[in-house]
Each structure stands twice: as structure tokens, then as C-alpha cells.
C-alpha positions in Angstrom: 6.6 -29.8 6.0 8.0 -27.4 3.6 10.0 -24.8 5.1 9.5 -20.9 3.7 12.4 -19.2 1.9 12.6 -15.2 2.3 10.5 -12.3 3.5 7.7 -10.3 2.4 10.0 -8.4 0.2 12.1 -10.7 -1.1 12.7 -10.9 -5.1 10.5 -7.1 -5.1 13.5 -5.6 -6.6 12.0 -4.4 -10.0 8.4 -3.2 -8.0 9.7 -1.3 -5.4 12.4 0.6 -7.4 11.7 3.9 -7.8 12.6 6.3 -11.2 15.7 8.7 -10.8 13.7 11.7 -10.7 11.4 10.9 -7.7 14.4 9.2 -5.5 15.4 11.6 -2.6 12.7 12.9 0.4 9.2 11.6 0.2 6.6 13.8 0.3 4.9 15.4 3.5 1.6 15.7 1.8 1.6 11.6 0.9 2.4 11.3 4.4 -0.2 13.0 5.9 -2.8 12.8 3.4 -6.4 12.5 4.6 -9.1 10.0 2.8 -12.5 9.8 3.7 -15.0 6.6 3.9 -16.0 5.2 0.9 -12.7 7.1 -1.1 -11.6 4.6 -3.5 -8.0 4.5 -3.8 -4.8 2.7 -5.8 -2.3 0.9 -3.6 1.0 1.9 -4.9 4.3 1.2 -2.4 6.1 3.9 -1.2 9.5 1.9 -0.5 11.5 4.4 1.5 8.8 3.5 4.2 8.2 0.4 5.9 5.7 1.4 8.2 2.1 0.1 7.4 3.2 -1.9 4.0 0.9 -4.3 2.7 1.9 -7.8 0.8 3.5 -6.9 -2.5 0.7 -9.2 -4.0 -1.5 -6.5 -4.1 0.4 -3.7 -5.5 -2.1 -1.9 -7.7 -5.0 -3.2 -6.7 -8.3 -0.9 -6.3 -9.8 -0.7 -3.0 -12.3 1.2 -0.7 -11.6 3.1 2.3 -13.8 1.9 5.0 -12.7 2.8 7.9 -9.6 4.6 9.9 -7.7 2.6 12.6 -4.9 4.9 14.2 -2.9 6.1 11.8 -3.4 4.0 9.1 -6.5 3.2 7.0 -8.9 0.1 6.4 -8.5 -0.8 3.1 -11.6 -3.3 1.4 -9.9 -5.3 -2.0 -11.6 -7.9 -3.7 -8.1 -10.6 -4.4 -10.0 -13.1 -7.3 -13.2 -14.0 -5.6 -12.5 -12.9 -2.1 -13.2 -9.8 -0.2 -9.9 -9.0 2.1 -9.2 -6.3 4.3 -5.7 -4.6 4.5 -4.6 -2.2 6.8 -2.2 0.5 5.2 -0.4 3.5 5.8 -1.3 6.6 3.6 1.8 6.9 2.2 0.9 3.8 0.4 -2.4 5.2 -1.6 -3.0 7.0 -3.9 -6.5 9.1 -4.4 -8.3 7.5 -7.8 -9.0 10.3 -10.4 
């Protein structure tokens, strides 16, 4: 059996890396932003926080909020053919304009 090599994050350098004008403090109105059912929304890594990260293979990906489960949020994607679920912090999100 073939053993796995590395984490979640590992060779995520180039995606998670953040432009020199928005390092520093995130932002308390990410933090606590509020979404509603059906919201659709872009997931886009905050990487100063951990908490409620989702696989780096979906970064970008469109989704559907469809539901609330403490403080995170149900998140529908369709991943090729395949409707998947994700549970994410709203750090993570970002409101689609």
C-alpha cells in the first residue's frame, strides 16, 4: 500500500500567499460576515486562519449556501460531476457580485 506524503497544505505555497498590501490583521467584517440560504458565494482562503479551511482543491470554486452549522456554513459545489458538501468558515467566502 502506498503510503501518503504531506498535509493538506503542503506544496500551497504560491495559493495561499497573500499580496504585500493586504498582509497584516484580517478583517473583522470577513470574520463575522453573515450569508443567507441560497447566497452563492466564491471560496477564496484566508491563510492567516486555519479554523474551518477546506481542501485547497477547491479554491475558487462557486457554491451555494445551504445551510448554517455552528459557526461555520454548508457550502454545496459541484467538483466535475459530483455534488459535494463542504463545511467552511466565513472568513473563507466571499459574497458573488
Amino acid at each position: 500500500m502506498v503510503k501518503r506524503i504531506g498535509t493538506l497544505r503542503n506544496r500551497t505555497r504560491q495559493k495561499f500567499t497573500k499580496d504585500s498590501n493586504c498582509k497584516g490583521k484580517i478583517s473583522m467584517t470577513d470574520y463575522f460576515q453573515e450569508f443567507k440560504d441560497g447566497d452563492k458565494v466564491v471560496l477564496k482562503t484566508e491563510s492567516a486562519v486555519q479554523k474551518g479551511m477546506y481542501h485547497p482543491r477547491f479554491y475558487g470554486k462557486v457554491g451555494t449556501i445551504i445551510g448554517k452549522e455552528g459557526r461555520c456554513y454548508r457550502i454545496n459545489i459541484v467538483d466535475i460531476h459530483k455534488s459535494k458538501t463542504l463545511i467552511v468558515h466565513p472568513v473563507h467566502l466571499k459574497r458573488l457580485q
